[in-house]
N, C-alpha and C positions, 0 to 999 in steps of 0.2 A: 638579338642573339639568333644566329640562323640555326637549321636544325637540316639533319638528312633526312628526316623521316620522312617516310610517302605518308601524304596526308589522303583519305577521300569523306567525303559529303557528308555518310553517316546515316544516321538518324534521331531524329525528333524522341524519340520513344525506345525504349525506358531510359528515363531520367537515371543520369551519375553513369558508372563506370562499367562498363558489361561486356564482360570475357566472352566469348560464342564460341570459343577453340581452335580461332583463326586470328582475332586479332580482337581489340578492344571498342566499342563505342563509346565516348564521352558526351552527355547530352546536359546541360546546365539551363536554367528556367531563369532567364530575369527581361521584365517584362519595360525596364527605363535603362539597361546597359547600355552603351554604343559599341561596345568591342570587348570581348572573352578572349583571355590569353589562356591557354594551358600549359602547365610547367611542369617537366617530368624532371626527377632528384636523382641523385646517384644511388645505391643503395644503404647507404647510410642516414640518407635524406640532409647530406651539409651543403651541395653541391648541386647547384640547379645546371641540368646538360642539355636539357631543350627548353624552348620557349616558343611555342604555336599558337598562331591565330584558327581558329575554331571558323570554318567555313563559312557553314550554314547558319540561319537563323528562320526556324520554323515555328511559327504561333506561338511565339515570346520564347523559345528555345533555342540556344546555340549548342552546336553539334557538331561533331567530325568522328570518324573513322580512322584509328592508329594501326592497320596491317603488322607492323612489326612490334608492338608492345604483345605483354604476356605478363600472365599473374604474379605479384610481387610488387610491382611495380611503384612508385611513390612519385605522385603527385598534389598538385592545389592550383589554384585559380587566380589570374587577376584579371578584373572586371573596372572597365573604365567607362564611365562616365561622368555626370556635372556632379559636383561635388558643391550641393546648395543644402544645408541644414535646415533651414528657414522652411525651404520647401520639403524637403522630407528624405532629399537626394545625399546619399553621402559616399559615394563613388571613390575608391583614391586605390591607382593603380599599385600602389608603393607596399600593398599591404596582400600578403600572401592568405588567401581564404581559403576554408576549407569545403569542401563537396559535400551541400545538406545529406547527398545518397551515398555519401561515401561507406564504405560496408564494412573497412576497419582502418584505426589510424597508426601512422609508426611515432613514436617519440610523444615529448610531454610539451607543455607550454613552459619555455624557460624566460620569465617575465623582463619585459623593459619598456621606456617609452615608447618603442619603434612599434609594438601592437596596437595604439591608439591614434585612430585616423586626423587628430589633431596634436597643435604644439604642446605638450605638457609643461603649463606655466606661463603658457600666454593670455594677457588681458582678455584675448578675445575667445578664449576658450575654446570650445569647438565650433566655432564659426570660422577658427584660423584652420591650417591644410600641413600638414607633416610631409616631408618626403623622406625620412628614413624607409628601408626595405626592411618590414617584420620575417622576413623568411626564416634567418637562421634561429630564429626563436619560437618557429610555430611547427606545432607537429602536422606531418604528413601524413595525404589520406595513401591508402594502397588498392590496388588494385587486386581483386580476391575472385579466389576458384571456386567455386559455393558447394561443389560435390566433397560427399559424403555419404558412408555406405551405412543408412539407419538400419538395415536388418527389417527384422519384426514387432517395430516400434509402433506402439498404439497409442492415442488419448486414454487416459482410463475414464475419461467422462462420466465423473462422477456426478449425480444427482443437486441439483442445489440443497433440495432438503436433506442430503445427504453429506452435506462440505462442511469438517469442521476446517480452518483455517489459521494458521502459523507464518505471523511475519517475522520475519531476519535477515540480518545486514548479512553478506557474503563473506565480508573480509571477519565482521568482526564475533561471529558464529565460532569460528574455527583457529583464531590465533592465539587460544592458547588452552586447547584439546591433545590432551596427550597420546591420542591414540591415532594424531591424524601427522603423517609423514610432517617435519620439519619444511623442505619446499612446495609442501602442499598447501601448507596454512593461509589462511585467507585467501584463497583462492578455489577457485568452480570446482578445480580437480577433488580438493579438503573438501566441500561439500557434501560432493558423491563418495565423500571414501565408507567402508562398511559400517564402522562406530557411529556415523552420525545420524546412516541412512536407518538402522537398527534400530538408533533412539527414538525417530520420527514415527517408526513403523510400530514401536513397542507404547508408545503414551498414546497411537491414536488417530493423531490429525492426517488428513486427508489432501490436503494441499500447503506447499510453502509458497507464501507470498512472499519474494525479496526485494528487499530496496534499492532503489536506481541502481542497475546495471549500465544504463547505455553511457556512452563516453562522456565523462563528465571533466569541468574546471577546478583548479584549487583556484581560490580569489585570490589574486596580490596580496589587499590588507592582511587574509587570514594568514598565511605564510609569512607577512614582517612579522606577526607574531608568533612566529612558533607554534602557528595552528594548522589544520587542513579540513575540508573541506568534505569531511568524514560519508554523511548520510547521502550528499552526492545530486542530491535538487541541484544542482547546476548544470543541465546539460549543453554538451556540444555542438552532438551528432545524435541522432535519432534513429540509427541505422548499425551502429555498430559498439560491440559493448565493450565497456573500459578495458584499457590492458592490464589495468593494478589485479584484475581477477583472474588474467587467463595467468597460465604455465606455457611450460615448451610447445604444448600443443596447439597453443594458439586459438582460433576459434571452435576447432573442434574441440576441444574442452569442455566449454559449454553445451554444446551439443551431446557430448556422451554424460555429464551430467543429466541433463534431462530426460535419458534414454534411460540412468541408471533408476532413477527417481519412476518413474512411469513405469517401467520395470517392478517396484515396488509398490505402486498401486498409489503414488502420489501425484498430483497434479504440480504441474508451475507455473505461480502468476508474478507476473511482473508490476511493478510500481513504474511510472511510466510520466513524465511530467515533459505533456505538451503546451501549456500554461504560459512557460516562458523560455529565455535561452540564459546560456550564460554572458551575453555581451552587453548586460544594464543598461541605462539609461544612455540620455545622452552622451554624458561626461562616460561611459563604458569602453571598451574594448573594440576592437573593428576585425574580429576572429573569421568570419561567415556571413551571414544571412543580411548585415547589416551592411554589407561591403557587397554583397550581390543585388540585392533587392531592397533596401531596406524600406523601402512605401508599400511594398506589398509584407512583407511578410509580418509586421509589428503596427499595432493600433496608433496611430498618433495623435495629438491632440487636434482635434478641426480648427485650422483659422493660425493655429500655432504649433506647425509639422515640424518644428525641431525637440518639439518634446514629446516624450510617449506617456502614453496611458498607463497607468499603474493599478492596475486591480490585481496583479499578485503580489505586492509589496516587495519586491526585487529588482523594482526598474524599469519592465519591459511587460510587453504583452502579445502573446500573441496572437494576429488574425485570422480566427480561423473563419471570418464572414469572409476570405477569397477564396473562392476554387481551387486555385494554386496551392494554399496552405492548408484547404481542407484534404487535397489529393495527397500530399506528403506525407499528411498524419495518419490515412487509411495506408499507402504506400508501405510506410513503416508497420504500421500493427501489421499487416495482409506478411509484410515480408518476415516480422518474428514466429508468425503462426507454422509458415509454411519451410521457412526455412530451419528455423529454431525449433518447430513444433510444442512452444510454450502454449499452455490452457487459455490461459486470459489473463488480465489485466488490472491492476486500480489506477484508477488517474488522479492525479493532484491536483488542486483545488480546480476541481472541474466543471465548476460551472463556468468556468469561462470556455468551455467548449461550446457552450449553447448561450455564449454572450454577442448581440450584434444592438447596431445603436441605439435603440430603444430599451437593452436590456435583455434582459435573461428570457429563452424561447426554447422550451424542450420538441418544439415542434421545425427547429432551425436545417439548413441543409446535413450540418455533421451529422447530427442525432438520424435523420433520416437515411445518410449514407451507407451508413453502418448496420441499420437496421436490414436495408435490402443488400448488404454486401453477402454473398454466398459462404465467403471461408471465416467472414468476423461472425457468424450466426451463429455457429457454433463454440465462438469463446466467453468467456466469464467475464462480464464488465462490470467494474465496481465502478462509483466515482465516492469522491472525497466531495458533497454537495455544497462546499461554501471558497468564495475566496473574498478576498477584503473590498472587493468594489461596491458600490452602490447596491443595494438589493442582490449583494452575494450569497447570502446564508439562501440556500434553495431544497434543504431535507424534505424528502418526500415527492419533490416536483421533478424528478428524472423518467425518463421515457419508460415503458414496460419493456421488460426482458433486461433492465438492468439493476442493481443492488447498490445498497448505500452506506456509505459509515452513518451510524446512526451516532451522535454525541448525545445525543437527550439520554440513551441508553446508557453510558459510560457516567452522563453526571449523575442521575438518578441511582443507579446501584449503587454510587458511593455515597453521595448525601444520605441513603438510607441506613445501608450499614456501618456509618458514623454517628447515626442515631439524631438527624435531622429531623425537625417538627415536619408534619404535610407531608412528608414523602414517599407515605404508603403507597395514597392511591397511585401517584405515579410510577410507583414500581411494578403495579401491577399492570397496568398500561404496559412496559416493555414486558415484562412477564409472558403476558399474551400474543406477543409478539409485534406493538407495536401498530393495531391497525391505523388507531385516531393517526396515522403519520403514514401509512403504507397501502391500505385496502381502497384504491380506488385502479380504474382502467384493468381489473384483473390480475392485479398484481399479487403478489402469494406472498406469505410470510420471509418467506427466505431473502426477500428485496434488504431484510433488515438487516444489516450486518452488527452484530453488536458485539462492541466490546468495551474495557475497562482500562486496558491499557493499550500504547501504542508503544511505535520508537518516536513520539512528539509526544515528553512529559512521564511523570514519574514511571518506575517500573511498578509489580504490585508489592515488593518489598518495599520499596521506599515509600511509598503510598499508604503505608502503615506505618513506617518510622520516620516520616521528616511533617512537620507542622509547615513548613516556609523551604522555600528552593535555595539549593548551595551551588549558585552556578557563578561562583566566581572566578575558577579554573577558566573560563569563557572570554576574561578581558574586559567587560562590559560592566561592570560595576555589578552582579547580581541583577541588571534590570530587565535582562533579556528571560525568556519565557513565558510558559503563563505565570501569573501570581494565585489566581482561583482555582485549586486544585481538588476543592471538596475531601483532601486527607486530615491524618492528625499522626500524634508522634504515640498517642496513651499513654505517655506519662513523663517519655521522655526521649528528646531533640535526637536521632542518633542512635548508633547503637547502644545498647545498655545487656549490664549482668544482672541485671532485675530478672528475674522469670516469671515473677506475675505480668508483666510487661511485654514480657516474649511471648508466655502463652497464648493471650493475649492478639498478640499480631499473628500471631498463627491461625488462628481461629479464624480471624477476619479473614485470611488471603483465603481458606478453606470456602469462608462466607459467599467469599465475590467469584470466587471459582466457578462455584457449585450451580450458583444462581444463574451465572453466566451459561454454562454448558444444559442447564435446565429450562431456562429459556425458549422459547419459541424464535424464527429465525435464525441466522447463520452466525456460528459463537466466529470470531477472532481472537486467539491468544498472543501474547509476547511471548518472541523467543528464548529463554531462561527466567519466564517468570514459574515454570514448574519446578522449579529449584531454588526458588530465592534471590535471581541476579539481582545486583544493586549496582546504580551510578554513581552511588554517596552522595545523594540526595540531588544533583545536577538532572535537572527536568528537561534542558534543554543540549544534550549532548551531541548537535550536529557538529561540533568543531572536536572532536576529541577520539583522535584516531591512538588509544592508550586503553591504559586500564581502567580507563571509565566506561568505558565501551565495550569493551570486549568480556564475551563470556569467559567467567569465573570457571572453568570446568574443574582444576585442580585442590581449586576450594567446597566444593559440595561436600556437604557433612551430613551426619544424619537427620537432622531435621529436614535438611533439604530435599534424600531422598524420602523421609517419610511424606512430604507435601506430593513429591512426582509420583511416588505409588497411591496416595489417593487420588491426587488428580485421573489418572488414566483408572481408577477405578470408577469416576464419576463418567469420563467421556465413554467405556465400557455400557455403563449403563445407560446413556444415551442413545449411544450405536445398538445396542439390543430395543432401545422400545419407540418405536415410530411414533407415540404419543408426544414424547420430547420433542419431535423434527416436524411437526406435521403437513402435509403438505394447504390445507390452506386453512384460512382465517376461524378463530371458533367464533360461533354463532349464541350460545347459550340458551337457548332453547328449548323445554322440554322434550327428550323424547324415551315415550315409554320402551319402545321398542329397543333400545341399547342399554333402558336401566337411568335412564334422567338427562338432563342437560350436556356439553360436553365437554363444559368448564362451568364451576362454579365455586364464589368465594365464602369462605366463611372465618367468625372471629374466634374470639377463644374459648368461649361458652360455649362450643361448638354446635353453633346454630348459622344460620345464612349470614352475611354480613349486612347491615343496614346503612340507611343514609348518613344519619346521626354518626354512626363510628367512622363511616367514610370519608366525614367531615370534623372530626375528630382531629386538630392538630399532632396531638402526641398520642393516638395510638400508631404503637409501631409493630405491633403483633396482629399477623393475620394466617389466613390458610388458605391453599386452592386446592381443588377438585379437579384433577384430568381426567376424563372418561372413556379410555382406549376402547371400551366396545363401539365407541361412536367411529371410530376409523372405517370400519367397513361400511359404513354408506357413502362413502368419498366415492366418488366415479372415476378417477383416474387413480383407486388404488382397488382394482377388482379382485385381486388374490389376495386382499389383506381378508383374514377371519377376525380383526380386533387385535385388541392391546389389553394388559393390564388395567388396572385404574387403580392413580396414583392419589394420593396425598401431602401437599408440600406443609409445612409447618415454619415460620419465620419469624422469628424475633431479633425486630435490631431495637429494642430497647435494653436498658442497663440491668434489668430487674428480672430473677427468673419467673416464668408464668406457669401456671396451669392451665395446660391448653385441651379442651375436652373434643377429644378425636369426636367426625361427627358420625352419627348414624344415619347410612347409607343402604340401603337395600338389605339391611341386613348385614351379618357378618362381621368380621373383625377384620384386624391390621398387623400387621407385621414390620417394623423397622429396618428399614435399605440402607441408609446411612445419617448419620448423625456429624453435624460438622464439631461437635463439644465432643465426640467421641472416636475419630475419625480409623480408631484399629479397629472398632467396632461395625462390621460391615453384614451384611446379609442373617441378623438378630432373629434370631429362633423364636425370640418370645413374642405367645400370642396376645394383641390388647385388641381387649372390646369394644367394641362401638360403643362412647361416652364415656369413656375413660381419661380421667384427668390426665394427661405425660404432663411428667416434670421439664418445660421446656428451657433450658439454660440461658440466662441471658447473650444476647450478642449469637445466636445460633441458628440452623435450621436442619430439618428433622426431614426424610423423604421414608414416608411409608406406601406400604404398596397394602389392595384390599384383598381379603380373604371372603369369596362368597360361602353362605350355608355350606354347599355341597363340600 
């Protein structure tokens, strides 16, 4: 196909598509190609109008310079060379790829054989060679003007010990929010409208974590069934975010979302899954990465290069032991910081970022890149510490200056508050935030991200009302998800009209709430579990873009809000007392000078706790001691003058206790909140040091101390 366009040279650098206000650079990275075409679309993207050899080839990069192109523009790639499986080559010019840098895509994947680099249905599988053209079925990348006029748009760089944390899905937050415009709904714009930003701003949290944004796959199988590909772990592109989110606005959308948010004192972190792509396994797709590069850019098996490594249980893996794919992946974070100006990040199962062939290395190039990168220094990196390969599970073993989902803390709070043997001492472990897993290289409590629920597995309503997962809406026979869910139904599968049953669940969610937000390191909530969302029992709703997903907003009733006016009354008093956040590990210790230790446990006799009850299978009644005057000897907290000093009270047994407040320096107690009592907030009434409380079963009690004076 010949083409008019003045071609010249170009440059090697920056990789993908870059506007300069004169004309376009195309720069494409594959290190075994023989020859880079580039194809520009009509504007509709049905109609390929040029077809260009790419000049240059500079240190594994092909490049040229388009003078007459300008933003809008819709293109994609085809990359020819051997096309050997065996070896690891799978080259086939026939198949329209997309540009790893591409910055936004036009159009969706409209599926047929022609996107798989082999015959579908022949003996030889993918060792045979297709020559259909995927083009008219694969969406186009564009070429984009990245100006934008942010105004006076700051980070609110908020504290780690200061982050409470809020994850939600984009689409399904907002579609079906009545107070958020009709073409707004599930989309960036709906995010930022004033109801929702209000909400976020009025219960509390301090940053929204959202689920995959950047452009992602519906899979074939899931759409022959009448499913999609909802939570969005399939990514395409790494550089540019889905269109199911944006509006007319296009990518500014996003952008004055985050402006509005920031604005409001919230941060935004992105869920971010460099893990793997969406082109599976061998038998997979031939979309991108695998059709430009595929030996570099995905683990393969040694000795047997047509198949790939699977430590994320999706087919594929990616390498980030190449420079090439480690630069991509700073490439990308560096360009959503600066472009997007999002906070930070979580990563999906992330240990395969610090995975190379002997295994898991927090001391590997990524880890190290990112630590001395200038503009990643200042973002918030979570990881997700485990994925299914060999010596996956890695909690605790992540580099310092990054945070973790803690899951010991998620099963623990529940096994206890279900009233599990043994699982005191363990909750006191997360309680305290978790050191025996966190306090090593100078790491500070806040590494520990804890929480109870996620969007992987029940919500906290269902997590009181279902015994067993109802994921058969899913296709799969119920076998998909987890089965170990540490819930229960109390009494009964389901919803019920029982209200000793309701209560009940009430209680519990108040329970695990409480505990959570009371806790040492950084709480994570679910998005509608301050209200009661339910999935109807589906734990595992990534295929379910309906009313399993989506928040219930029309439905909140008053129970619901009375759960969301307690909740933000407990993150209130979190956010009031830096003894809840503290900034690092308690030591317990005496020390006279602050009035005693700066944590200490005690049972219900209210004397110190001992070994014997420690090791006590079924007690499940205990108490802790926070001792806020101890905050002012922290060195990195010099204007603190101290805190309160607190009292927690917790019974996850069935049976109510008398739990005898202990006598501390003197002084009495006063009742903060009570989760048996939850209208009852800020209790006038004074009780003595040694004073039996009637402690309820299934409850816990926060008292604050009264000295002499």
């Amino acid at each position: 196909m010949a083409s008019n366009l003045r071609v010249w040279p170009g440059r090697p650098h920056p990789l993908g598509a870059e506007w300069d206000g004169r004309g376009v650079n195309f720069a494409l990275f594959s290190a075994h190609a023989e020859k880079v075409e580039l194809c520009l679309f009509d504007r509709n993207g049905m109609r390929e109008t040029d077809r260009i050899q790419l000049p240059e080839y500079t240190d594994d990069v092909w490049h040229g310079y388009l003078p007459d192109v300008r933003p809008g523009q819709l293109y994609g790639y085809r990359v020819h060379g051997p096309y050997d499986p065996q070896h690891g080559l799978r080259f086939n010019p026939n198949k329209l790829l997309i540009d790893p840098y591409a910055k936004a895509l036009h159009g969706t994947i409209r599926w047929s054989d022609a996107q798989f680099g082999y015959r579908i249905g022949s003996p030889r599988q993918d060792l045979s060679f297709d020559r259909h053209d995927s083009a008219r079925g694969m969406p186009k990348c564009q070429v984009v003007d990245p100006a934008f006029t942010w105004g006076p748009d700051e980070h609110p760089q908020r504290p780690w010990d200061e982050t409470i944390l809020y994850e939600l899905h984009v689409r399904g937050y907002t579609m079906r929010h009545p107070q958020v415009p009709v073409d707004q709904r599930g989309k960036v714009e709906g995010l930022a409208a004033p109801a929702v930003v209000d909400h976020l701003v009025k219960l509390g949290v301090t940053a929204v974590e959202l689920l995959p944004i950047h452009a992602f796959v519906d899979d074939r199988l899931l759409l022959s069934k009448g499913l999609r590909n909802f939570w969005g772990y399939n990514t395409l592109c790494f550089f540019c975010p889905d269109h199911r989110y944006l509006g007319h606005g296009g990518l500014a959308d996003l952008k004055t979302m985050v402006r509005i948010f920031h604005e409001a004192g919230i941060e935004v972190i992105l869920d971010v899954v460099y893990n793997h792509t969406a082109e599976g396994n061998h038998l997979g797709p031939t979309l991108s990465f695998k059709g430009i590069d595929n030996k570099t850019y995905y683990r393969l098996v040694p000795g047997e290069e047509r198949y790939y490594i699977n430590d994320t249980g999706v087919g594929n893996t990616l390498n980030l032991s190449h420079q090439r794919v480690v630069q991509m992946v700073l490439d990308s974070l560096r360009y959503w910081v600066e472009s997007y100006h999002v906070d930070g990040f979580r990563f999906d199962l992330a240990s395969i970022l610090g995975r190379e062939a002997d295994g898991f290395n927090p001391h590997n190039g990524f880890f190290d890149a990112v630590r001395q990168d200038p503009v990643l220094a200042r973002a918030k990196l979570i990881a997700e510490p485990w994925d299914i390969g060999p010596g996956g599970y890695q909690l605790g073993n992540f580099p310092p200056g990054w945070a973790e989902w803690n899951d010991r803390y998620r099963d623990t709070v529940r096994r206890y508050w279900r009233g599990d043997e043994s699982s005191a001492p363990q909750l006191a472990s997360r309680l305290a935030g978790s050191a025996d897993v966190f306090q090593k290289h100078g790491r500070r409590p806040w590494a520990s991200i804890n929480f109870i629920t996620a969007h992987d597995g029940f919500t906290l309503t269902d997590l009181v009302c279902y015994r067993e997962r109802h994921n058969q809406a899913n296709g799969e026979n119920n076998q998909d998800g987890h089965s170990h869910n540490f819930s229960d139904n109390y009494g009964a599968e389901g919803p019920t009209g029982d209200r000793h049953v309701r209560a009940l669940r009430e209680r519990q969610k108040r329970n695990m709430l409480t505990t959570l937000l009371l806790s040492q390191g950084t709480p994570m909530l679910l998005g509608g579990d301050e209200f009661g969302r339910t999935q109807q029992g589906n734990n595992n709703a990534y295929c379910q873009d309906n009313e399993i997903s989506w928040v219930d907003w029309p439905g909140i009733d008053k129970t619901d809000l009375a759960l969301q006016a307690f909740l933000q009354s407990v993150i209130a008093l979190r956010r009031r007392h830096p003894v809840f956040h503290r900034p690092r590990f308690f030591h317990g210790r005496d020390n006279p000078d602050v009035g005693g230790p700066d944590i200490a446990w005690y049972g219900p006799d209210g004397k110190p706790q001992t070994e014997e009850r420690w090791h006590d299978p079924t007690a499940l009644c205990l108490g802790v001691w926070l001792n806020g005057a101890a905050l002012k000897t922290l060195e990195d907290n010099p204007v603190h003058s101290g805190d309160d000093r607190f009292f927690i009270a917790l019974n996850g047994s069935r049976s109510k206790v008398g739990f005898h407040l202990p006598v501390i320096n003197g002084g009495a107690w006063v009742r903060v909140l009570d989760t048996a009592e939850p209208e009852l907030l800020d209790d006038p009434t004074v009780y003595r040091a040694g004073f039996a409380f009637a402690l309820k079963d299934r409850s816990l009690v926060v008292f604050r101390h009264l000295d002499h004076s």
